[in-house]
C-alpha positions as CSV (number, residue, x, y, z in Angstrom):
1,X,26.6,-18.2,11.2
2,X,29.3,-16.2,9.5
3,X,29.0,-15.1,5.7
4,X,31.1,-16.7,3.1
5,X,30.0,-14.2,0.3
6,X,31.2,-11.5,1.3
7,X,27.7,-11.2,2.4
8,X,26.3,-8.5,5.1
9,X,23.1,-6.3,6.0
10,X,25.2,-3.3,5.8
11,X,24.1,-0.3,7.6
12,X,20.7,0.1,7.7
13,X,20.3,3.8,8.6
14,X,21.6,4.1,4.6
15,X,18.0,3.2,3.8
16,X,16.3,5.7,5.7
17,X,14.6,3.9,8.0
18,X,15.0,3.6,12.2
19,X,16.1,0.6,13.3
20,X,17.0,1.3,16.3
21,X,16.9,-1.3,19.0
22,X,14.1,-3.1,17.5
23,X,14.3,-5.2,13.9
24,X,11.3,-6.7,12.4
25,X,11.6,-10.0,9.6
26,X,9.4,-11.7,7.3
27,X,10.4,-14.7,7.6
28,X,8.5,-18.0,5.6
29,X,11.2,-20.7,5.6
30,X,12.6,-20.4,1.7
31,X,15.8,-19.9,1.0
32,X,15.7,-15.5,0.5
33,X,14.1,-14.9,4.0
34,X,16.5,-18.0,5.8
35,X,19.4,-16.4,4.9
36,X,18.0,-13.0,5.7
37,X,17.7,-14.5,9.3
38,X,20.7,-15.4,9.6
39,X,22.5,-12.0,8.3
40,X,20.0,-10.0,10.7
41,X,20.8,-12.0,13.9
42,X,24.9,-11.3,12.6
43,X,24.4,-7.6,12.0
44,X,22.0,-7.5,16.0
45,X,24.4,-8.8,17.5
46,X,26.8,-6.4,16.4
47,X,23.9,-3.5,16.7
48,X,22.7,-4.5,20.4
49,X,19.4,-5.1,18.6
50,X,16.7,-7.3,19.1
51,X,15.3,-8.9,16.7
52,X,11.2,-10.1,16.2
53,X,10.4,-12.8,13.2
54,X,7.1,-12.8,12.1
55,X,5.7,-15.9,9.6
56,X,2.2,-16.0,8.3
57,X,0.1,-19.5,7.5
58,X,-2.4,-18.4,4.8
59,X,-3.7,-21.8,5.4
60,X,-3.8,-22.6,1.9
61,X,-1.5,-25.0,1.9
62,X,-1.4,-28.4,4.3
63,X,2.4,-28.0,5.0
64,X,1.8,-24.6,6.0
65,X,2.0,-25.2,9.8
66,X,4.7,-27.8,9.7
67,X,7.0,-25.4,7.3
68,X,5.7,-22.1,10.1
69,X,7.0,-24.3,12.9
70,X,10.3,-25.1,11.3
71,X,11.1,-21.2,11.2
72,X,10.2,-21.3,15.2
73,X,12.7,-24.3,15.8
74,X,15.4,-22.3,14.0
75,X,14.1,-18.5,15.6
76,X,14.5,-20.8,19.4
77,X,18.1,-21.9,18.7
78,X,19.0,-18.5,17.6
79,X,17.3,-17.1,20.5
80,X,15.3,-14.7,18.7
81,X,11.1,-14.3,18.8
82,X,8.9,-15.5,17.0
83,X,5.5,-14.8,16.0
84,X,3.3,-17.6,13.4
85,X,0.1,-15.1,12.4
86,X,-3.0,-16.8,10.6
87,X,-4.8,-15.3,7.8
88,X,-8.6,-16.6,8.2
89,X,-10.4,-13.5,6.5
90,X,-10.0,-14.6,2.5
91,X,-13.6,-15.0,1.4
92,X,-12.5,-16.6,-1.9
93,X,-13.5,-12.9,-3.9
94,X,-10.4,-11.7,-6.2
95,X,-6.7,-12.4,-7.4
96,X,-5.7,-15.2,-4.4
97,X,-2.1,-14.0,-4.8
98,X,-2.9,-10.1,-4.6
99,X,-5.0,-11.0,-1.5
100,X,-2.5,-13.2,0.2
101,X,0.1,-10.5,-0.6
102,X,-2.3,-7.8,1.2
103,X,-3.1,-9.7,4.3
104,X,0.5,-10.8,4.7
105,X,2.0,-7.2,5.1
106,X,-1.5,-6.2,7.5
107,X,-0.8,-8.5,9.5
108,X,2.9,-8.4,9.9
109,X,2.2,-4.6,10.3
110,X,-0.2,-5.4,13.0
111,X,2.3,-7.3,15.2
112,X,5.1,-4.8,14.6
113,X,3.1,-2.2,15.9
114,X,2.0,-4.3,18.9
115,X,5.6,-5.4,19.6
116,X,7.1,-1.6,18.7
117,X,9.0,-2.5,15.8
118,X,9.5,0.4,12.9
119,X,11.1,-1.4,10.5
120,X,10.4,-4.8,8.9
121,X,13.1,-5.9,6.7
122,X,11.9,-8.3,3.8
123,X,13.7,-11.0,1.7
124,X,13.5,-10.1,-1.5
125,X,16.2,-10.6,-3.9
126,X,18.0,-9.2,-7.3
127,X,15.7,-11.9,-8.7
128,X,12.8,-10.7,-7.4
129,X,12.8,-7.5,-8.9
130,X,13.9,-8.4,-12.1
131,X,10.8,-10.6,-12.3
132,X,9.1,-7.7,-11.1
133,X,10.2,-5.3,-13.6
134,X,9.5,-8.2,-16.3
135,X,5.7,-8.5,-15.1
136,X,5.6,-4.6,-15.3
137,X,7.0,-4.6,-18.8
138,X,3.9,-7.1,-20.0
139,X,1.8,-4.4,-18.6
140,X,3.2,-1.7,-20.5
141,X,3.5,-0.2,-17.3
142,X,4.9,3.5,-16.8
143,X,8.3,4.2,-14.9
144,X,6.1,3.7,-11.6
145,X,5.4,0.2,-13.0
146,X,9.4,-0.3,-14.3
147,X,11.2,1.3,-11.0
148,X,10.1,-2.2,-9.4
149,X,10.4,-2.9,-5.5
150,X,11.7,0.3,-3.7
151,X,14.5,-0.4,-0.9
152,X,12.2,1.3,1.7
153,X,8.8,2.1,1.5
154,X,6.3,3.1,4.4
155,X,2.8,1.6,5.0
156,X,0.9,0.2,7.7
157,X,2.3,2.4,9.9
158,X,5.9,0.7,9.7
159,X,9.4,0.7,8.0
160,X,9.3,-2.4,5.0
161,X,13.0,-2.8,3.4
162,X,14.7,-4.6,1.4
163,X,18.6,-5.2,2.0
164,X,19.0,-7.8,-0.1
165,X,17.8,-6.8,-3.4
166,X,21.6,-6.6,-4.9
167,X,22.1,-10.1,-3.8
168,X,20.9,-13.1,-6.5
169,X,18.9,-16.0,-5.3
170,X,21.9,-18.3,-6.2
171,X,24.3,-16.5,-3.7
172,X,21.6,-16.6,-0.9
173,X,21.4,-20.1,-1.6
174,X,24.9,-21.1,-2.1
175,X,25.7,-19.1,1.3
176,X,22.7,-21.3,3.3
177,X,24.5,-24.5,1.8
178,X,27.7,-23.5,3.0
179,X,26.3,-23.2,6.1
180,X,24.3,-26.4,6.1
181,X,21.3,-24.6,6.9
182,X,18.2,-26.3,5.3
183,X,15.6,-24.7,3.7
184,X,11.8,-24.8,2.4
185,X,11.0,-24.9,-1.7
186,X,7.4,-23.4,-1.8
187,X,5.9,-26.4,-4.5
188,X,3.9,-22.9,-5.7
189,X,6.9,-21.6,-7.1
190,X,6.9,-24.1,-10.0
191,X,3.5,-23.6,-10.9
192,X,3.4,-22.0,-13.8
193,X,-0.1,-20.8,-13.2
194,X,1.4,-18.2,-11.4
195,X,2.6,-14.8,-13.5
196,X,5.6,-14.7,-11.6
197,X,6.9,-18.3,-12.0
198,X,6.6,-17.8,-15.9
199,X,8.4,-14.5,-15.3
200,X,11.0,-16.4,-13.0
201,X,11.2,-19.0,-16.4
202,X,11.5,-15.9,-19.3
203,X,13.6,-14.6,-16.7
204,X,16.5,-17.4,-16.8
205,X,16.0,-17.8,-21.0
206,X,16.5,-13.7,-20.9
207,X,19.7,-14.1,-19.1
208,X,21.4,-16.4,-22.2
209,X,20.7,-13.1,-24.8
210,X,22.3,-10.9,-22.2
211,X,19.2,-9.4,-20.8
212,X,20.5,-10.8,-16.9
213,X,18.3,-10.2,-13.6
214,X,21.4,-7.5,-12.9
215,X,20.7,-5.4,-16.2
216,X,17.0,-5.7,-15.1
217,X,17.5,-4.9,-11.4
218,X,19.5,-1.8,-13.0
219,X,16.9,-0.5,-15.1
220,X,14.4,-0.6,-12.3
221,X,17.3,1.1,-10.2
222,X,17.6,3.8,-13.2
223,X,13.4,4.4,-13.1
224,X,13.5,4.8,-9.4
225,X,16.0,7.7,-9.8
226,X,12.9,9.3,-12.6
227,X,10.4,8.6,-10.1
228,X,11.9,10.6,-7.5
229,X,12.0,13.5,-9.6
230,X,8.8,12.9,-10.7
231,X,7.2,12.8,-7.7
232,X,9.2,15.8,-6.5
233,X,7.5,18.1,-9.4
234,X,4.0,16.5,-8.5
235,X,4.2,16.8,-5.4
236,X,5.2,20.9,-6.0
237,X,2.7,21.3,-8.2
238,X,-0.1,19.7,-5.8
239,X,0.9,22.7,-3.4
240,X,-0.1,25.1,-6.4
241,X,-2.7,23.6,-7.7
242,X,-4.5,21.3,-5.5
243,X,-7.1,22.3,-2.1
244,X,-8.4,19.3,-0.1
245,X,-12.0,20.1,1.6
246,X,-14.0,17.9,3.6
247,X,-13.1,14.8,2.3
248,X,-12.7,16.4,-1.7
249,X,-10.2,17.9,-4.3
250,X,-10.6,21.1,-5.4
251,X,-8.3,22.1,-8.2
252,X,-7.4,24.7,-10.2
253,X,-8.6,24.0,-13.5
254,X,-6.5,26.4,-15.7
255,X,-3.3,25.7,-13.4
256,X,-3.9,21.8,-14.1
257,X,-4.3,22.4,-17.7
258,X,-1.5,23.7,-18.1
259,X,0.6,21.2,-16.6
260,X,2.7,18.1,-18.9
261,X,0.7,14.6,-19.1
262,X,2.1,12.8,-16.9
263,X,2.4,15.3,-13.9
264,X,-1.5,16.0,-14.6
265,X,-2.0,11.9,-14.1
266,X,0.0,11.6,-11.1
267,X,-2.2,15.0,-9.4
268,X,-5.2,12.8,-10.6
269,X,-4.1,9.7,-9.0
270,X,-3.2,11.2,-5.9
271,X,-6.5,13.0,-5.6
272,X,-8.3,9.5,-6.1
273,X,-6.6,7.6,-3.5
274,X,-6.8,10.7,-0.8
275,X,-11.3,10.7,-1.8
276,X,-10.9,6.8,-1.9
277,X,-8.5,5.6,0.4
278,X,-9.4,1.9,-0.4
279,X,-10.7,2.0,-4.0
280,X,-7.9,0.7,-6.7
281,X,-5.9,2.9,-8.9
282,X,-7.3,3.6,-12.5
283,X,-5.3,2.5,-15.5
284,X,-3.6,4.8,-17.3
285,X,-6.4,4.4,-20.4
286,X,-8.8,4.9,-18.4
287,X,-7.5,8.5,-17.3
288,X,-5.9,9.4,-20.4
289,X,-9.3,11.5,-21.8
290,X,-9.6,13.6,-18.7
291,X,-5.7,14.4,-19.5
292,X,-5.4,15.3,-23.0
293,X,-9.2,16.7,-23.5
294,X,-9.4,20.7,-22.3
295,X,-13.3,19.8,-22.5
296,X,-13.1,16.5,-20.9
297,X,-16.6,15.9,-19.6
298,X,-17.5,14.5,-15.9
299,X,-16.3,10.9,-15.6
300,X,-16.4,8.0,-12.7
301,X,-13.4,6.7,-11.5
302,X,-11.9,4.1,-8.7
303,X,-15.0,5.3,-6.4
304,X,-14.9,9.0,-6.9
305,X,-16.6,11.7,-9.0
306,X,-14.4,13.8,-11.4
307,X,-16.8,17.1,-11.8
308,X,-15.0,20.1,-14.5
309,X,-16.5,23.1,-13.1
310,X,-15.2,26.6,-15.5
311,X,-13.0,27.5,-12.9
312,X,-12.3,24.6,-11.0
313,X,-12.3,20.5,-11.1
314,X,-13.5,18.8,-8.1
315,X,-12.7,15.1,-7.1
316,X,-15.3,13.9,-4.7
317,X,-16.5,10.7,-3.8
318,X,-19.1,9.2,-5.7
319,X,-22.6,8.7,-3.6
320,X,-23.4,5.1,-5.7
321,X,-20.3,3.8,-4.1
322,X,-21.0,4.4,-0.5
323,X,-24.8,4.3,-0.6
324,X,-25.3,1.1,0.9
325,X,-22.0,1.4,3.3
326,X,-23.0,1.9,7.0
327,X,-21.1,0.9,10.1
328,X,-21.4,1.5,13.7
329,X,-20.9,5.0,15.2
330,X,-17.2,4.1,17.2
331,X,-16.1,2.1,13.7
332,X,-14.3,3.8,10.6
333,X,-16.4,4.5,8.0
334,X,-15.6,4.2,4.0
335,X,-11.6,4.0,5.7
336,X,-11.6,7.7,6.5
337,X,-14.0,8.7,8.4
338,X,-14.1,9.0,12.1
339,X,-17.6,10.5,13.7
340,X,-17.4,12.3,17.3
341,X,-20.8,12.5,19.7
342,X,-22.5,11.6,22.3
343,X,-23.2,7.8,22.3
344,X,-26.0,7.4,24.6
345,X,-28.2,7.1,22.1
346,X,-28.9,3.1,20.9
347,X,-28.7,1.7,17.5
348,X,-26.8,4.5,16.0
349,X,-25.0,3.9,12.3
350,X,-23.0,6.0,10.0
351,X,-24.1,6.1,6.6
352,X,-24.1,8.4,3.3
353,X,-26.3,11.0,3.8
354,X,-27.9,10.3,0.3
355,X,-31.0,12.2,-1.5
356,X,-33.7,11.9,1.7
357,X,-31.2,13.1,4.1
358,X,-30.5,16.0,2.1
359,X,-33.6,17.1,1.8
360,X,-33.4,18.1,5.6
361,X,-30.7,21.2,4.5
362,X,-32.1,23.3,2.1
363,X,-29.1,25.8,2.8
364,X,-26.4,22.2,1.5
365,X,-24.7,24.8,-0.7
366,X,-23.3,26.9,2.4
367,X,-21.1,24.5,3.0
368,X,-19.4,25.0,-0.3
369,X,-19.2,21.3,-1.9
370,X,-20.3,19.8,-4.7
371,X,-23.9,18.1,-4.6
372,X,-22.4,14.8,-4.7
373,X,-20.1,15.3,-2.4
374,X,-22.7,16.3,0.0
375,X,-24.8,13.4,-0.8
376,X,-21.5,10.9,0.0
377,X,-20.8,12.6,3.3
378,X,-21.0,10.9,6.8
379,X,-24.2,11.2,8.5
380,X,-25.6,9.3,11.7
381,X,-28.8,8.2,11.3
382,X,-30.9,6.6,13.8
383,X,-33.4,3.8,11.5
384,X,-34.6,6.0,9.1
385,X,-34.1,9.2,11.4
386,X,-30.9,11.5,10.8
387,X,-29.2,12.4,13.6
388,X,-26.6,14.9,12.1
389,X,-24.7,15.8,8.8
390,X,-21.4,17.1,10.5
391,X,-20.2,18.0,6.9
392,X,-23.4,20.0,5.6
393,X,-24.3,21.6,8.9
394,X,-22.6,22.3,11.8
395,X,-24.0,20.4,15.2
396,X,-23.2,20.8,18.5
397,X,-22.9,17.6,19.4
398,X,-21.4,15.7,16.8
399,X,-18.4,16.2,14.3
400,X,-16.7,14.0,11.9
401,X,-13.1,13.5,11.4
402,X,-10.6,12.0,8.4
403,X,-8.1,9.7,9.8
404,X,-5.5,10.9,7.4
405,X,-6.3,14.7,6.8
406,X,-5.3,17.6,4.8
407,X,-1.8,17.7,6.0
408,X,-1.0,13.9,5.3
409,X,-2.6,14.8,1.2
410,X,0.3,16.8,0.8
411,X,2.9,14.4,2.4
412,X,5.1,12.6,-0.3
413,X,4.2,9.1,-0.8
């Protein structure tokens, strides 16, 4: 299939990402990821590449595995693989769309890794992130919000990208039709239950005052550019400021006061999501009094304690939110924690170590945490009978681990 728009996947290494011999796509049959397809297999070709297309049924949708078996028709004649992965786990609890979206890029992320893909390019369009931006701006988002959909971003362990997001829907479409290549509307996509389809509609009026998904796509272009440098100065000031023990955030209390609004929210943040890797992000109201308040008082947030000591603040998990988590000894516990020890032992868990299990070290405060943090640590327990409390006390036999530790809180996200 040769372009007719001047279109081309360009050179990929421009986005920072490997792409070496191996080139992952999200493919679902629309028009964005069908022309994506076909641009890929062009540039692979030229590349010596191979390329792996991966399309998930979220069965919720009858045509889901007719439309899923279309994309493998088309991946055969183009002689590329193809992989149709099933989402099965939604339990009907939250935003359907948010947990479609989350279970889409896990899984996609699971396959890549299996198959040795880094990068996974994605279809979305000018379009796209206008409507993004749009959604943001009903938020009253920040520049986080506003910069939109970033080129290439890296989660799950891979590469995503997004080589298209210059291109408008129309051109993708008009460059399929040239082509005679078919593809699938999504009936969703009209329903204007959806926030983005009434963003898609704004969108379009917008465009007649001016306000066009280019100028949008710019803008959020323009915030990405702030964010970078916003991040840079967080992400020095974390450095100075900022001491990850055992799970908790130490921080200098005076340093942190003295630091502008916005760099003090983003230290916050970042402290949050290291002590509660899975917990969502505050909103910015709910931070703001810890922010602007020199006597801000202790305050719960996305799973974690915020504790102002007179020298220090500490960010620790918070013991209500993990006291009735437990999971098996070789599983990952509150998705950070790894435990090491001899397994001979039956019917061993991990849980919290809680009040009762605290009780068993009088000497807690050796180990230089906050009570609560103490009480939110790992412990293996036995029935009622505790086995160890790597993070209080030291054992021989056992020892307990972060999957992502100190090094990867100061890593740039």
């Amino acid at each position: 299939m040769t372009p007719k728009h001047d279109l081309a996947l360009g050179s990929f290494e421009g986005l920072g990402c490997d792409v070496s011999g191996k080139l992952g796509l999200a493919v679902s049959g629309g028009g964005d990821s069908l022309a994506l397809l076909h641009l890929a297999v062009d540039w692979a070709s030229q590349q010596s590449a191979k390329v792996f297309v991966y399309t998930v049924d979220h069965g919720l949708r009858p045509e889901a595995a007719t439309e899923a078996a279309f994309v493998g028709d088309l991946c055969r004649q183009l002689g590329v693989t193809h992989k149709v992965l099933n989402w099965t786990g939604w339990d009907g609890a939250g935003n359907l769309p948010q947990e479609a979206r989350r279970a889409r890029y896990r899984l996609i992320a699971e396959a890549a890794n299996e198959d040795g893909v880094k990068t996974i390019a994605l279809g979305h369009t000018q379009d796209d992130q206008a409507e993004t931006f749009l959604m943001a701006l009903t938020r009253r988002s920040g520049v986080d919000g506003l910069a939109g959909m970033p080129r290439c971003k890296a989660d799950h362990g891979v590469n995503w990208i997004r080589p298209l997001l210059d291109v408008s829907r129309s051109t993708l479409r008009s460059y399929l039709t040239e082509a005679d290549q078919k593809w699938i509307e999504d009936p969703t996509n009209e329903d204007t239950a959806y926030e983005r389809v009434r963003m898609r509609n704004a969108k379009d009026e917008l465009g007649m005052l001016g306000l066009s998904a280019d100028a949008m796509s710019a803008v959020a272009q323009n915030m990405q550019s702030v964010q970078s440098a916003l991040r840079e100065v967080t992400q020095s000031a974390k450095r100075d400021i900022c001491t990850p023990i055992s799970g908790a955030v130490r921080l200098n209390r005076k340093l942190f006061l003295a630091q502008p609004e916005e760099i003090k929210r983003r230290l916050v943040v970042d402290c949050l999501r290291y002590v509660a890797p899975n917990a969502a992000a505050p909103r910015r109201e709910a931070l703001k009094p810890l922010l602007i308040d020199p006597d801000a008082k202790d305050a719960s947030l996305s799973g974690c304690l915020v504790l102002f000591k007179p020298d220090a603040i500490w960010i620790v998990r918070e013991p209500n939110a993990v006291k009735a988590l437990e999971s098996e000894v070789e599983a990952h516990w509150d998705g950070k924690w790894r435990v090491k020890g001899p397994l001979s032992e039956h019917n061993l868990v991990i849980r919290a170590l809680g009040e009762e299990g605290l009780k068993c070290f009088p000497d807690w405060r050796d180990a230089g945490l906050p009570r609560p943090a103490m009480l939110a640590s790992p412990s293996i327990w036995q029935g009622e009978r505790l086995i160890a409390a790597p993070l209080v006390a030291q054992s021989a036999d056992w020892s307990a681990e972060m999957l992502f530790g100190a090094e990867n809180f100061f890593l740039a996200p």
